[in-house]
DRENLUM-311636 format. One record per residue (C-alpha): residue in three letters; x, y, z; chain. Coordinates in Angstrom, 1 decimal. Each point is the difference from the previous one (the first is absolute). Layout:
{'ala', {X, Y, Z}, 'A'}
...
END
This chain:
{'unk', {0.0, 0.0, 0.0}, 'A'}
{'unk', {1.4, 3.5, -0.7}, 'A'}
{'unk', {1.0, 2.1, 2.3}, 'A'}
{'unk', {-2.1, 2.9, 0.4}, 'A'}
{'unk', {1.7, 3.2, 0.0}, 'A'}
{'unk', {-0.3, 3.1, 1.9}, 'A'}
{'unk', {-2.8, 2.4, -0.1}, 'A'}
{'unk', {1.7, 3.2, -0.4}, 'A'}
{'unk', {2.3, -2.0, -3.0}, 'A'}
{'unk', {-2.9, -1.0, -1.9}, 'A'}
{'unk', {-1.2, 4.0, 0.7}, 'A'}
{'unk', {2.8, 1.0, -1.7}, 'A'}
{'unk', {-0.1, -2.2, -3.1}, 'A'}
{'unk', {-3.7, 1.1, -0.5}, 'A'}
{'unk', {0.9, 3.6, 0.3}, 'A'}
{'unk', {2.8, -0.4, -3.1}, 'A'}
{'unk', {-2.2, -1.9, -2.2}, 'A'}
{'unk', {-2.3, 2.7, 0.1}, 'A'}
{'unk', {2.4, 3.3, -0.4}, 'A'}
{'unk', {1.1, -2.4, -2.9}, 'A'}
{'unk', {-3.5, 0.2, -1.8}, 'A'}
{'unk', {-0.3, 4.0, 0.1}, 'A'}
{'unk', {1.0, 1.2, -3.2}, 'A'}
{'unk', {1.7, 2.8, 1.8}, 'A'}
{'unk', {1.9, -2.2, 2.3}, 'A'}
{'unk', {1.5, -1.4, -3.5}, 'A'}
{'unk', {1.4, 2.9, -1.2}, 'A'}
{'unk', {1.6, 0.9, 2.9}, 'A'}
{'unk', {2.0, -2.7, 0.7}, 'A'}
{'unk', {1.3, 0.3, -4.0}, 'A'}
{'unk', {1.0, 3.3, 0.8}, 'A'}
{'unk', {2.0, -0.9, 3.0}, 'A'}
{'unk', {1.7, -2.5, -2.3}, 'A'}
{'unk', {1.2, 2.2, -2.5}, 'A'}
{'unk', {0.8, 2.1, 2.7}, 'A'}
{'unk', {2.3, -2.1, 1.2}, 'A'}
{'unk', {1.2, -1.3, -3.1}, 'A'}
{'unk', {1.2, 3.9, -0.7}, 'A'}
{'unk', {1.7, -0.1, 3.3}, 'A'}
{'unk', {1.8, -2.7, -0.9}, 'A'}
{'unk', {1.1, 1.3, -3.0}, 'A'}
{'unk', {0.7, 3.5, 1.6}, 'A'}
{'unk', {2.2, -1.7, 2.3}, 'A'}
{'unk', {1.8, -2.7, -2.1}, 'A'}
{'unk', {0.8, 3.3, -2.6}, 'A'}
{'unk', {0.7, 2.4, 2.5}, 'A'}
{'unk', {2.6, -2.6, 2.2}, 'A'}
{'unk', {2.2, -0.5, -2.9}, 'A'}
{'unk', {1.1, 3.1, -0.4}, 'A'}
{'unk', {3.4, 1.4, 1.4}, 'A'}
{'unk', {-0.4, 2.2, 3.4}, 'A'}
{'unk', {2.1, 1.2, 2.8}, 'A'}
{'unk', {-1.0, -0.5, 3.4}, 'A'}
{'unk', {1.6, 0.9, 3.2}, 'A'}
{'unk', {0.6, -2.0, 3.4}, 'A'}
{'unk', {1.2, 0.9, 3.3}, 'A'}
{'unk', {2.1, -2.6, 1.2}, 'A'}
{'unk', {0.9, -0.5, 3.2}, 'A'}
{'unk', {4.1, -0.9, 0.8}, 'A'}
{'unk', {1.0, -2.8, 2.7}, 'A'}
{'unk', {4.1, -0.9, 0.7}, 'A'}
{'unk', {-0.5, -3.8, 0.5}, 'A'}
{'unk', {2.5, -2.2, 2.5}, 'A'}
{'unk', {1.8, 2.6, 2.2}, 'A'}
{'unk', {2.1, -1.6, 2.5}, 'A'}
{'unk', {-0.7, 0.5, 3.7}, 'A'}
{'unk', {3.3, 1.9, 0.3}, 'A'}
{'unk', {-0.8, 2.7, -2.5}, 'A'}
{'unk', {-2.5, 2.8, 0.1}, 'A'}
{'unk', {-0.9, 2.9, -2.3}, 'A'}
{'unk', {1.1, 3.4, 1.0}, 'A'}
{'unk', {-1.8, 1.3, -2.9}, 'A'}
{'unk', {-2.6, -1.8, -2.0}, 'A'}
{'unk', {-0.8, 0.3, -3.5}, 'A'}
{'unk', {-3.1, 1.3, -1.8}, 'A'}
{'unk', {-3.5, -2.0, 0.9}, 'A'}
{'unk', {-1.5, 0.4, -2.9}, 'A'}
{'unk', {1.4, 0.6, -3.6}, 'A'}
{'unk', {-2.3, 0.7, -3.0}, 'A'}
{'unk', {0.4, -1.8, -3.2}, 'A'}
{'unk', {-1.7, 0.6, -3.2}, 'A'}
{'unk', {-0.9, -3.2, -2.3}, 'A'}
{'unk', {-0.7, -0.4, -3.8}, 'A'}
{'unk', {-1.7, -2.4, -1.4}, 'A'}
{'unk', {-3.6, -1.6, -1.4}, 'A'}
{'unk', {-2.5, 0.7, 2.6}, 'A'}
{'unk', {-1.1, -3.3, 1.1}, 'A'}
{'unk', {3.5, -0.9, 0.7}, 'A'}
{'unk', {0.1, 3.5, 2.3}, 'A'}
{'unk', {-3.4, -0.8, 1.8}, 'A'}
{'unk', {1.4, -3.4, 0.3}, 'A'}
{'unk', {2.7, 1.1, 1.9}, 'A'}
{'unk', {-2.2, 2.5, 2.1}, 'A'}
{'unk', {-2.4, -3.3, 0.6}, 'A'}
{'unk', {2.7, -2.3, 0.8}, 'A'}
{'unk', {1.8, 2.3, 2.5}, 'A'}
{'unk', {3.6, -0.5, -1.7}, 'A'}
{'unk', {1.1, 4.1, 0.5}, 'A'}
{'unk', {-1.0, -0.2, 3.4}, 'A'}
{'unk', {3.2, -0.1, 1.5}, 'A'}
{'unk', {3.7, -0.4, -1.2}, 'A'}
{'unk', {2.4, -1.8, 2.4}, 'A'}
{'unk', {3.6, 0.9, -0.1}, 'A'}
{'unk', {2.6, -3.2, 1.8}, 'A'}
{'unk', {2.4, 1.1, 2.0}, 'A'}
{'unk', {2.6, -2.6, -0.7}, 'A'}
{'unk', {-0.1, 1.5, -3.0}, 'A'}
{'unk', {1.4, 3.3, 1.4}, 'A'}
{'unk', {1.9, -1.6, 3.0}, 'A'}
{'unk', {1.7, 3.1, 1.4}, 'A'}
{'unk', {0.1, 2.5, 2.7}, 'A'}
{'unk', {-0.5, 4.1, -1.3}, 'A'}
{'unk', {-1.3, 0.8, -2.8}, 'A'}
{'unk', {-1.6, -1.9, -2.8}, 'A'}
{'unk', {-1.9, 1.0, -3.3}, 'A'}
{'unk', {-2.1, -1.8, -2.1}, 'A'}
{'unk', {-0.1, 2.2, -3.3}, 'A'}
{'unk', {-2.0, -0.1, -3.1}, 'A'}
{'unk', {0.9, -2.9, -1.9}, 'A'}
{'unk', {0.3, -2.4, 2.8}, 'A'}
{'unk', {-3.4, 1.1, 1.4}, 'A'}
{'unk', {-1.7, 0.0, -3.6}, 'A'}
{'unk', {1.2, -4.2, 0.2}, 'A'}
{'unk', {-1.6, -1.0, 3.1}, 'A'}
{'unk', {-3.1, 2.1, -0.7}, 'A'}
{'unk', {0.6, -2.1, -4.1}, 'A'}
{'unk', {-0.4, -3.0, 2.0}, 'A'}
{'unk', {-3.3, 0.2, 1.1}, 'A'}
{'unk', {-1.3, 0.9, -3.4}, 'A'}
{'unk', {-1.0, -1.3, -3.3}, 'A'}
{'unk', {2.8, 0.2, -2.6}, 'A'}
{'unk', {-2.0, 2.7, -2.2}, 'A'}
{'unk', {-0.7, 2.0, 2.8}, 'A'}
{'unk', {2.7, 3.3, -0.4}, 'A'}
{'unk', {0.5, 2.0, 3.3}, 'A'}
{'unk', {-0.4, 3.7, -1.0}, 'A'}
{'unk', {1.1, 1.5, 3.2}, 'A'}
{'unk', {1.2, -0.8, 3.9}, 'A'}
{'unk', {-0.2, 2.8, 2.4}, 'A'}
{'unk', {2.5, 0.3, 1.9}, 'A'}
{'unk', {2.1, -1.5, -2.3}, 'A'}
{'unk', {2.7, -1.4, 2.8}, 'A'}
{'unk', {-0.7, -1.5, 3.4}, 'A'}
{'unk', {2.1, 1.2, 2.6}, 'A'}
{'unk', {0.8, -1.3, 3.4}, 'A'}
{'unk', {2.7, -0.1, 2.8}, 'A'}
{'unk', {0.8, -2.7, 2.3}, 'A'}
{'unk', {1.8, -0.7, 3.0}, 'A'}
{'unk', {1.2, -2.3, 2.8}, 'A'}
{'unk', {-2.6, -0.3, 2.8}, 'A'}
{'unk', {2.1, 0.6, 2.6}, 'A'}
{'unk', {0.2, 3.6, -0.2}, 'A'}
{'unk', {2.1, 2.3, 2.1}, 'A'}
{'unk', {-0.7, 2.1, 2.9}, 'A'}
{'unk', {0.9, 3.9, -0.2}, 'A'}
{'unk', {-0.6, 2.5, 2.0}, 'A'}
{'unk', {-2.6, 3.2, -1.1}, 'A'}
{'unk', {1.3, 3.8, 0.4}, 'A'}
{'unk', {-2.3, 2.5, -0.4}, 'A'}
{'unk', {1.4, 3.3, -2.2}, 'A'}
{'unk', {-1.2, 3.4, -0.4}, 'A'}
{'unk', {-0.6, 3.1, 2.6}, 'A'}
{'unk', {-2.9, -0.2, 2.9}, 'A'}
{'unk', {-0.1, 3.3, 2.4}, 'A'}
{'unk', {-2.5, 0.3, 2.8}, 'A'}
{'unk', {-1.3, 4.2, 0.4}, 'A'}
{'unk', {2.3, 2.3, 2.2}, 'A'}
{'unk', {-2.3, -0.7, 3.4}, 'A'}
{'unk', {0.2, -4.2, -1.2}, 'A'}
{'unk', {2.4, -2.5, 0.1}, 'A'}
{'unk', {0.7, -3.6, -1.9}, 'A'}
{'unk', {0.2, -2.5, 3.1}, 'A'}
{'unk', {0.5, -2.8, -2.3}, 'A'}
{'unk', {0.2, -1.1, -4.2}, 'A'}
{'unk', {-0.9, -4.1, 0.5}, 'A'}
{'unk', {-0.2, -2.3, -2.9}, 'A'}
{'unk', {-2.5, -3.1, 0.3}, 'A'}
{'unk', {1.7, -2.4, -0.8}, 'A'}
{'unk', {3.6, 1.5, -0.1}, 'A'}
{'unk', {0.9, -3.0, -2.0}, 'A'}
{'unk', {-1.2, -1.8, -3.5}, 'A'}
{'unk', {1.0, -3.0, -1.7}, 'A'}
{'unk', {1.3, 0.8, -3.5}, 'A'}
{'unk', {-0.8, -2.6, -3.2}, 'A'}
{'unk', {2.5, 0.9, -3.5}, 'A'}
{'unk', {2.9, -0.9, -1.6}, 'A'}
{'unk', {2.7, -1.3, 2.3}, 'A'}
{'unk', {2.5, 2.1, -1.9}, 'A'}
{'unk', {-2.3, 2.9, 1.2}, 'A'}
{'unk', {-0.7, -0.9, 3.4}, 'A'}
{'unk', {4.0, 0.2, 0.6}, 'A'}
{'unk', {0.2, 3.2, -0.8}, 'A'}
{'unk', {-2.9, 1.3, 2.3}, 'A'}
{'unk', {0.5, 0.9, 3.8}, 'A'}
{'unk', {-3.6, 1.5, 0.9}, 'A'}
{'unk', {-3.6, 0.9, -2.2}, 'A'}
{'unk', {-0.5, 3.6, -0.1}, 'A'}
{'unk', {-3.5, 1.3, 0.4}, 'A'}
{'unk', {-0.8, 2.8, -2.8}, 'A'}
{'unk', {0.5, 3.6, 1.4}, 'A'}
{'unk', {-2.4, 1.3, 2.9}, 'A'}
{'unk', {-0.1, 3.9, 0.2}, 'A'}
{'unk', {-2.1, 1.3, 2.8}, 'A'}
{'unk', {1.0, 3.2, 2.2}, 'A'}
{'unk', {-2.6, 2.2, 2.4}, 'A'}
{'unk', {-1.1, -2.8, 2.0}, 'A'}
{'unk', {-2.7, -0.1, 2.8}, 'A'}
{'unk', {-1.1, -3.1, -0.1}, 'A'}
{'unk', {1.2, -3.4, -0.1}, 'A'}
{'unk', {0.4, -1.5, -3.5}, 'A'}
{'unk', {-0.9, -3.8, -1.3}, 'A'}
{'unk', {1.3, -0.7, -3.8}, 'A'}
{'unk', {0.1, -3.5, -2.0}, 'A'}
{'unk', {3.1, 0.0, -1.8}, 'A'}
{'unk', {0.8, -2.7, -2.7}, 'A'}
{'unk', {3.4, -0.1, -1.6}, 'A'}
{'unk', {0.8, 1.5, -3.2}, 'A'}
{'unk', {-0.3, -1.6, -3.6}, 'A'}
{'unk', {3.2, 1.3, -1.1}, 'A'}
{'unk', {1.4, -3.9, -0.3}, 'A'}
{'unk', {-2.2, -2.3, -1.8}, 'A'}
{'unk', {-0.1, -3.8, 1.0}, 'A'}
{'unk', {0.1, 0.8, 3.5}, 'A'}
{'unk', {-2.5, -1.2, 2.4}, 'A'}
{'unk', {-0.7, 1.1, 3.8}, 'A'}
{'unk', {-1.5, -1.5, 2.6}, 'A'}
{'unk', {-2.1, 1.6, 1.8}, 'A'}
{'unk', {0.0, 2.8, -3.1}, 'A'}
{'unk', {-0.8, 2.6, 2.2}, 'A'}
{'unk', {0.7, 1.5, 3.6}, 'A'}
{'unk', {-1.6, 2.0, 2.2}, 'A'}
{'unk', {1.7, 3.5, 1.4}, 'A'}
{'unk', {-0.6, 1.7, 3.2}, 'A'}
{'unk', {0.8, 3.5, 0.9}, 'A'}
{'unk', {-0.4, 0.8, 3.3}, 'A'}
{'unk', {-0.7, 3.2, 0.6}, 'A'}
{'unk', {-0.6, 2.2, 3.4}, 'A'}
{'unk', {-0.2, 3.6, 1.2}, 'A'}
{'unk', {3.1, 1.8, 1.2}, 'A'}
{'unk', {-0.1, 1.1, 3.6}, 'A'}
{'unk', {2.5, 1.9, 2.3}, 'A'}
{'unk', {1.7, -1.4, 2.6}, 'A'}
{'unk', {2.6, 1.3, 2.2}, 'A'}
{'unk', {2.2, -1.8, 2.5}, 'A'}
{'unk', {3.1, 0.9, 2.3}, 'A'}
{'unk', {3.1, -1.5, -0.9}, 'A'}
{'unk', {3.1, -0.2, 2.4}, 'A'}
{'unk', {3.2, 1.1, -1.4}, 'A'}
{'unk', {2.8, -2.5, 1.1}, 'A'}
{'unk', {3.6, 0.3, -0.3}, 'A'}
{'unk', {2.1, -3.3, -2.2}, 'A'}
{'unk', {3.1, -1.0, 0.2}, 'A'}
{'unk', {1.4, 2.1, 2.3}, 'A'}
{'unk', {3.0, -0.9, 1.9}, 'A'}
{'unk', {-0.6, -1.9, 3.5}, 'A'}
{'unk', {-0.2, 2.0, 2.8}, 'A'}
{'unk', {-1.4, 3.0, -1.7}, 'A'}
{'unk', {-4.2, 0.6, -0.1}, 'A'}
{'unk', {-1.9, 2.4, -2.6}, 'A'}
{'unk', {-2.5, 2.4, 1.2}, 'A'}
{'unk', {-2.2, 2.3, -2.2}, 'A'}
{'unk', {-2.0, 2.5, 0.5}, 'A'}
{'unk', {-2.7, -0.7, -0.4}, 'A'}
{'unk', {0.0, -3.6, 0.2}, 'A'}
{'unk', {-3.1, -1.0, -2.1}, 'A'}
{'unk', {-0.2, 1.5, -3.4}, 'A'}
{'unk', {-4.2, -0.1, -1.7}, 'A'}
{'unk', {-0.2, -1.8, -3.2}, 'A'}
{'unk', {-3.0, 0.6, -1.7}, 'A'}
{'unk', {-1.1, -2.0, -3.2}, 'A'}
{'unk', {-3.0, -1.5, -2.3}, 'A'}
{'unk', {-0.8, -3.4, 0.7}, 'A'}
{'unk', {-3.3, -1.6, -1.2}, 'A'}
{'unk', {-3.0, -0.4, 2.4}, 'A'}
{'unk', {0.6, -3.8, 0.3}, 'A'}
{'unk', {3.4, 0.2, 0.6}, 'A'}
{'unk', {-0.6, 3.2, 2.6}, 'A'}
{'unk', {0.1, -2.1, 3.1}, 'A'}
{'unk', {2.7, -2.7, -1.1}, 'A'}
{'unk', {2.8, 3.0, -0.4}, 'A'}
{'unk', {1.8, 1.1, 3.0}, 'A'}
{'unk', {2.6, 1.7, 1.3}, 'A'}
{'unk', {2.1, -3.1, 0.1}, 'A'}
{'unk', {0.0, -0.3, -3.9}, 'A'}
{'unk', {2.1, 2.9, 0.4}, 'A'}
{'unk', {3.8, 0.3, 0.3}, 'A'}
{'unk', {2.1, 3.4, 0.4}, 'A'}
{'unk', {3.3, -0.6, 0.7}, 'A'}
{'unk', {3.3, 2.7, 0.6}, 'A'}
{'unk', {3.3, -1.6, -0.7}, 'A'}
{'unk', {2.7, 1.0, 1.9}, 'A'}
{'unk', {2.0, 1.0, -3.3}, 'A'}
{'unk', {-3.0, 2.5, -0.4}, 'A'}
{'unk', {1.1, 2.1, 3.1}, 'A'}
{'unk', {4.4, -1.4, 0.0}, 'A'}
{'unk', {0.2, 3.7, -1.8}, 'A'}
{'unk', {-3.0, 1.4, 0.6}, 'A'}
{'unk', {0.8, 3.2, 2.4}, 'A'}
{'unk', {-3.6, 1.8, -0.8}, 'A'}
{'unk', {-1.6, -2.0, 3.3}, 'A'}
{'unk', {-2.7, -0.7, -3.1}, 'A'}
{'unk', {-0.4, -3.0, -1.9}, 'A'}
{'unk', {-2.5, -0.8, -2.9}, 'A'}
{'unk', {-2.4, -3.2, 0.1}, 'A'}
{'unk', {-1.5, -2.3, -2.5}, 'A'}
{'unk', {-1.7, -2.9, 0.4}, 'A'}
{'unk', {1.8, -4.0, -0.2}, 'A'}
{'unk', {-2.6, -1.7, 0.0}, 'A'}
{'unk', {-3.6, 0.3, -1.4}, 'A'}
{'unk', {-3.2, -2.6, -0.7}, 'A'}
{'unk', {-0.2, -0.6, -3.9}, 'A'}
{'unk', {-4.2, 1.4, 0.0}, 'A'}
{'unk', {0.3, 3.5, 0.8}, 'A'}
{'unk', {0.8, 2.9, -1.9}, 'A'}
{'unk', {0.3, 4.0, 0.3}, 'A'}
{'unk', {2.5, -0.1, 3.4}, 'A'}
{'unk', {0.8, 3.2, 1.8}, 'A'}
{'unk', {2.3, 0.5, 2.8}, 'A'}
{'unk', {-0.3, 2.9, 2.3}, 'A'}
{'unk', {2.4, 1.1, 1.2}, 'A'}
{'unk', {2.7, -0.9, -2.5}, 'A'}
{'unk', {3.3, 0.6, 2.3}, 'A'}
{'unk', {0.2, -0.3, 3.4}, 'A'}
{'unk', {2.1, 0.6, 2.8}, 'A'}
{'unk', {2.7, -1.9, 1.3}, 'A'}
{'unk', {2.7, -0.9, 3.2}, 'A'}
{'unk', {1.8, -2.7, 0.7}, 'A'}
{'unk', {0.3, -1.4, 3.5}, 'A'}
{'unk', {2.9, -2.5, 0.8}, 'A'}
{'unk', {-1.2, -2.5, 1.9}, 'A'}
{'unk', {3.2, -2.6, 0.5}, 'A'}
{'unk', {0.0, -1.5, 3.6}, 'A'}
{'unk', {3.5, 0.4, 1.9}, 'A'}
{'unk', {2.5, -2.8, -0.1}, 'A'}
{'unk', {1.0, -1.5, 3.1}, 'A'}
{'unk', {3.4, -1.7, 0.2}, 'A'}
END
């Protein structure tokens, strides 16, 4: 017995045979076919003609060793412009065969720089197409890269230029974050480098504290940093003034013999920033008279400058700038 088949089949069937009977129905179904019979021919006439078509294809360096990196990579994408019948062109749009062009390594086995010019990169792209294919154009028309040992070296960065806080500010502290970067090129390079110079930094007039992101200059090409930029801080704070009393003390003078001025304490006024205004004291301070100051000295006056002074303050005044002076002999008696 034969199967009966589904409702909404048999539905179906029914609903052809009778668009098939309309006159109407008829004709539209022939006009569809020479429709697509001129397609067909539109097509067929049309895809063997000559065209040129362009493809952006993407570059990959195949089998690089563990131990090598690139310092500077070459071009992602290069454009090339085919000739040839255009079914062969759409075939190669259809198939995917521009899509991307991979470059070996082992090919290019080397550290520095390499180059892949013209003609050898118009034979790799040849061998992904059909002989009568011509390539009209590859943009750009060399591949360029630099490689170099993994290791890297470690250099230290300096910062160049000029940074000057305002007359009533001062620069506490110029910090590079991190003060150090790992360098990727050319061994024959790296040799001859002793730090990585950050480009020039001009800021004067300063009331603020200053945060920059420095990278290192392009000046070199096939050289690779890491991390490829650091972070400067400028540290900036208000000048105050602070003044202290300072003892004047007598140095190398020969035993027995004891310096006394008059007066003893000299003031010594200077700027110092507001976070540094309690950390300076007088004992940051050093005045010293030498005896050879006063061996020929018959004025009973001698003048006085400072020995010793804390590296963040600025603007120092003395007052007075000479004092007065005796000396007292103060050698015990011998006893024999």
């Amino acid at each position: 017995m034969a199967k009966k088949q589904p409702q909404h089949l048999e539905q179906t069937k029914q609903f052809v045979r009778n668009f098939l009977r309309i006159s109407d129905a008829k004709e539209f179904l022939m006009f569809l076919f020479f429709l697509l019979a001129a397609f067909v021919f539109w097509y067929l006439t049309t895809m063997n003609q000559e065209y040129e078509m362009s493809y952006s294809v993407k570059t990959e360096l195949k089998h690089l060793p563990n131990d090598v990196i690139l310092t500077e990579p070459m071009p992602k994408v290069v454009k090339v412009v085919l000739k040839d019948r255009g079914d062969k062109l759409v075939e190669y749009k259809a198939r995917g065969k521009m899509e991307t062009l991979d470059i070996d390594y082992r090919q290019h086995a080397r550290t520095g720089r390499t180059a892949i010019y013209g003609a050898e990169l118009e034979k790799l792209l040849g061998s992904k197409l059909a002989s009568s294919t011509e390539i009209v154009s590859v943009t750009p028309d060399t591949l360029l890269y630099y490689a170099a040992e993994a290791r890297g070296v470690k250099l230290p960065v300096r910062w160049q230029g000029r940074i000057e806080a305002n007359r009533q500010y001062v620069i506490e502290q110029v910090r590079l974050v991190p003060d150090s970067v790992v360098v990727y090129a050319a061994k024959q390079l790296t040799d001859t480098m002793t730090a990585v110079y950050m480009p020039i930094v001009e800021h004067v007039g300063l009331t603020d504290s200053l945060k920059l992101l420095l990278a290192p200059g392009r000046e070199m090409w096939g050289v690779r940093y890491e991390p490829d930029a650091v972070e400067m801080n400028v540290a900036v704070s208000p000048y105050v003034v602070k003044r202290v009393q300072v003892p004047v003390e007598g140095y190398m003078f020969p035993y027995g013999q004891e310096l006394k001025t008059f007066p003893s304490k000299v003031e010594v006024a200077f700027r110092v920033s507001l976070d540094n205004f309690r950390e300076v004291t007088e004992e940051d301070f050093k005045i010293l008279v030498r005896h050879s100051q006063i061996r020929d000295n018959n004025s009973g006056k001698v003048a006085i400058s400072l020995d010793e002074m804390p590296d963040n303050v600025t603007d120092i005044v003395i007052e007075p700038t000479e004092v007065d002076y005796l000396i007292e002999m103060n050698a015990p008696f011998l006893i024999y």
